[in-house]
RODO-2510 file (C-alpha; in nm, 4 decimals, decimal comma):
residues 89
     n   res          X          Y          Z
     1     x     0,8069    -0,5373     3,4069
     2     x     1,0623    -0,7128     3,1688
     3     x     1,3389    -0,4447     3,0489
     4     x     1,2847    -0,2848     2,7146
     5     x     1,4329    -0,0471     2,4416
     6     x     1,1900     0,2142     2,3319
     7     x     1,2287     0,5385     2,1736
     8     x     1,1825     0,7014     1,7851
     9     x     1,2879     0,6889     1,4427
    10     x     1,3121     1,0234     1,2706
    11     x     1,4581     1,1402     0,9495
    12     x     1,7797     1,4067     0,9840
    13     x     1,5356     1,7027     0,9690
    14     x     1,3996     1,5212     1,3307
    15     x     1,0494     1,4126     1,1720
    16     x     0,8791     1,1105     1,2987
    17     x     0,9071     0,8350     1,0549
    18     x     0,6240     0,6559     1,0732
    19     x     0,5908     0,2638     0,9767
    20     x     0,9882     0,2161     0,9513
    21     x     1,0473    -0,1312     1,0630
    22     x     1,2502    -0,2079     1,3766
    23     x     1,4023    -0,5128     1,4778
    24     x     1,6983    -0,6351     1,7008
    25     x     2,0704    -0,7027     1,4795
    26     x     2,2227    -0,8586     1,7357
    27     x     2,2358    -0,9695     2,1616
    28     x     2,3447    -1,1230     2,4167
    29     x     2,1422    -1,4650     2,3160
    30     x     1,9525    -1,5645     1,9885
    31     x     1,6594    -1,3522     1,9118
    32     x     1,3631    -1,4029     1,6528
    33     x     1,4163    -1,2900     1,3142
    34     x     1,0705    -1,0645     1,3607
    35     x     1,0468    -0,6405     1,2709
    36     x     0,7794    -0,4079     1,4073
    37     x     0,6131    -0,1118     1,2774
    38     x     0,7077     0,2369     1,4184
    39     x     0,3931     0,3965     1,5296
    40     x     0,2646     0,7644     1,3722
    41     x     0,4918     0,9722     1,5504
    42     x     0,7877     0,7379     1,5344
    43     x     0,7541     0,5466     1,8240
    44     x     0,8143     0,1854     1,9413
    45     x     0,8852    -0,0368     2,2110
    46     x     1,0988    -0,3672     2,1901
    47     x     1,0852    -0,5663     2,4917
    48     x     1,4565    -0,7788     2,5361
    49     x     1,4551    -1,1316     2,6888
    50     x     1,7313    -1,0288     2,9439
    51     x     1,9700    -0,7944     3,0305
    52     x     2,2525    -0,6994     2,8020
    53     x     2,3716    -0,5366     2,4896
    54     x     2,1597    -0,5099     2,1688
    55     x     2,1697    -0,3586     1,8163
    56     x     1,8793    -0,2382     1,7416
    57     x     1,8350    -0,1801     1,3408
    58     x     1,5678     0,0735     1,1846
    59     x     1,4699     0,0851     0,7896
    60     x     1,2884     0,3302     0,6302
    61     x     1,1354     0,3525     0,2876
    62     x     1,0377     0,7370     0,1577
    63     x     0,8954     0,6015    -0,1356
    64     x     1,1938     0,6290    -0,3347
    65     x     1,4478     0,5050    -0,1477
    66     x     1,5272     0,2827     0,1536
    67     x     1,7280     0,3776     0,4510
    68     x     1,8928     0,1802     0,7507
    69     x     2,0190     0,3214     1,0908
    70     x     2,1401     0,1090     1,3634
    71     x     2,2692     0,1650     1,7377
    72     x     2,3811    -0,0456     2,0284
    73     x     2,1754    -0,0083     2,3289
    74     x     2,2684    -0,1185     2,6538
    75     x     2,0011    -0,2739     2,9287
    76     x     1,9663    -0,1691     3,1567
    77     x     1,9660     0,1654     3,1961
    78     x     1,7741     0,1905     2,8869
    79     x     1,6179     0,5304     2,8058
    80     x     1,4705     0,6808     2,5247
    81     x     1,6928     0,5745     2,1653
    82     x     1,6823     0,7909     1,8856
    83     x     1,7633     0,6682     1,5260
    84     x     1,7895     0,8594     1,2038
    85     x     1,7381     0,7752     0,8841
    86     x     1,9486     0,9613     0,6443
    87     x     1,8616     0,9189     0,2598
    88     x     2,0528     0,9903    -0,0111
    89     x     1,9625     1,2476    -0,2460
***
């Protein structure tokens, strides 16, 4: 199984964001410029060409506004990421 990055996106109440777009900033070696689609409760799963360190960038849109959140993730060991989306009143 190729090493991954999964885990959600939630807003800072902790509610899934669903259909935030998630894509990789930056790593160890050039990646493709391509975003995915969280799933309904938040989810998704970004498999990483090899072992390293990665940002990993969410954005959000609530309908009025748009909000980014990114983290670095080291892999391995992986495990679950969490990012928030905070927008401004």
């Amino acid at each position: 199984m190729p090493p991954s990055i999964h885990g959600h996106v939630v807003d800072a109440r902790g509610r899934p964001v669903p259909d935030a777009r998630v894509a990789f900033g930056d790593g160890p070696v050039p990646l493709p410029d391509l975003a995915l689609l969280t799933g309904a409760d938040g989810g998704f799963h970004l498999e990483v060409p090899v072992p390293g360190r990665y940002a990993v960038r969410a954005v959000g849109d609530d309908g009025a506004a748009v909000a980014t959140a990114v983290t670095w993730v080291r892999v391995p060991p992986g495990g679950p990421v969490v990012l928030v989306l905070e927008w401004s009143p």
